[in-house]
C-alpha positions in Angstrom: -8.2 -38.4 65.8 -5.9 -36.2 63.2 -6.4 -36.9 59.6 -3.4 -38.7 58.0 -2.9 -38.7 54.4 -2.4 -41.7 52.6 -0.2 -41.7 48.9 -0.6 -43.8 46.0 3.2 -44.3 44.5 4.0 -45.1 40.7 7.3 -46.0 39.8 9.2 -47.9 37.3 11.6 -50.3 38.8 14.0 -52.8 36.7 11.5 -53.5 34.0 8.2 -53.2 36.4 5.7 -50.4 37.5 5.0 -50.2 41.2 1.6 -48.7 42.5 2.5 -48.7 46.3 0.7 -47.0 49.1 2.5 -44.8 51.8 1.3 -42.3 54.8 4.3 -40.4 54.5 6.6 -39.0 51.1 9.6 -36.4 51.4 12.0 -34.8 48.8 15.3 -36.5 50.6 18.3 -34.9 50.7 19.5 -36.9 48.6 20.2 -35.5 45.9 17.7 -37.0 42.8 15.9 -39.1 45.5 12.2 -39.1 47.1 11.9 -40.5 50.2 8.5 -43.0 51.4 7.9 -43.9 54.1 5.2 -45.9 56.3 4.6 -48.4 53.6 0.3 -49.5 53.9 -0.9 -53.1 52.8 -4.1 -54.4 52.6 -4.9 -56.5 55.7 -4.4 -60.4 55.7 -7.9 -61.4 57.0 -9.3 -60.8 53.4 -10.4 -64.2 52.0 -9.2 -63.5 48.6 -5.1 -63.2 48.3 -3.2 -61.4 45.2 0.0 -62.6 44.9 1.3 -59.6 43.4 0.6 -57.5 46.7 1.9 -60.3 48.8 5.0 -60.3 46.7 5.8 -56.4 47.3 4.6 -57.0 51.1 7.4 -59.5 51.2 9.9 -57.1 49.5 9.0 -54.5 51.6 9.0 -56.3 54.5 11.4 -54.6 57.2 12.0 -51.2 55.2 11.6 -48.3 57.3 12.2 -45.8 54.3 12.8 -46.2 50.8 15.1 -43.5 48.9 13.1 -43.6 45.1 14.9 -41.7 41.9 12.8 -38.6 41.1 13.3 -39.2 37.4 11.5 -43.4 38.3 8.4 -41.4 39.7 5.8 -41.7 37.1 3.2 -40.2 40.0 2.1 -39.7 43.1 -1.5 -38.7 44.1 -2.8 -38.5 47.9 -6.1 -40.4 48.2 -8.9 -41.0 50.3 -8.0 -44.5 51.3 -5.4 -47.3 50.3 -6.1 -49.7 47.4 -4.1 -53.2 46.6 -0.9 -52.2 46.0 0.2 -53.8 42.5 3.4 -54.3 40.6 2.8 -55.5 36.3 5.9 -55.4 33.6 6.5 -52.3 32.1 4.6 -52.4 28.7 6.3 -48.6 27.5 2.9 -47.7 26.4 1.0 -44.4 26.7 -0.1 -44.9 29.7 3.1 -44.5 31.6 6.1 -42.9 30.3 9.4 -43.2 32.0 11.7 -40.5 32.1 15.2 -40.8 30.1 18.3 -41.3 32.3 20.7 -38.8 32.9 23.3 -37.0 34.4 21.5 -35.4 37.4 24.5 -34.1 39.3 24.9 -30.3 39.7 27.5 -28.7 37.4 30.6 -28.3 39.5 31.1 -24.2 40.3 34.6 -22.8 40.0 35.5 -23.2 43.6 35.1 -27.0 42.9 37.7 -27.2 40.9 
């Protein structure tokens, strides 16, 4: 059986930071965007339910890929196994900075003109 790699994602979304787990994470070509993919959630046979992991299974519920904004990514690590996938309000503390907004579009070169 091949190993497959499972990522813990971090993003800040409207307000909120996602911790989400994923088998599979590309740079898109998109421009700005990461792309995740194959989305892992804890299993439903555990006796004890968090409502915050149901509430991003629900949300993600049906999405094949999700295109996330580089400059949202607060981190991504690849662990040995998935955890409970979380989601908490954005507190702007020290422990997670988000990066400013900005113009990320390439400067136009003079054939664009």
């Amino acid at each position: 059986m091949a190993y497959k790699p499972v990522y813990k994602v971090i993003f800040v979304n409207q307000g909120q930071v996602y911790e989400v787990f994923a088998c599979a994470i590309y740079q898109s070509e998109m421009y700005g965007f990461i792309e995740v993919e194959e989305f892992v959630f804890g299993e439903r046979s555990q006796l004890l339910v968090d409502p915050a992991e149901e509430k991003l299974k629900s949300e993600f519920a049906g999405v094949k890929r999700s295109y996330i904004p580089m400059h949202s990514i607060v981190r991504i690590d690849e662990v040995e196994k998935e955890g409970a996938a979380t989601i908490s309000d954005f507190q702007g503390s020290d422990k997670v900075a988000q990066f400013p907004y900005g113009n990320f579009m390439p400067k136009p070169g003079p054939s664009d003109s």
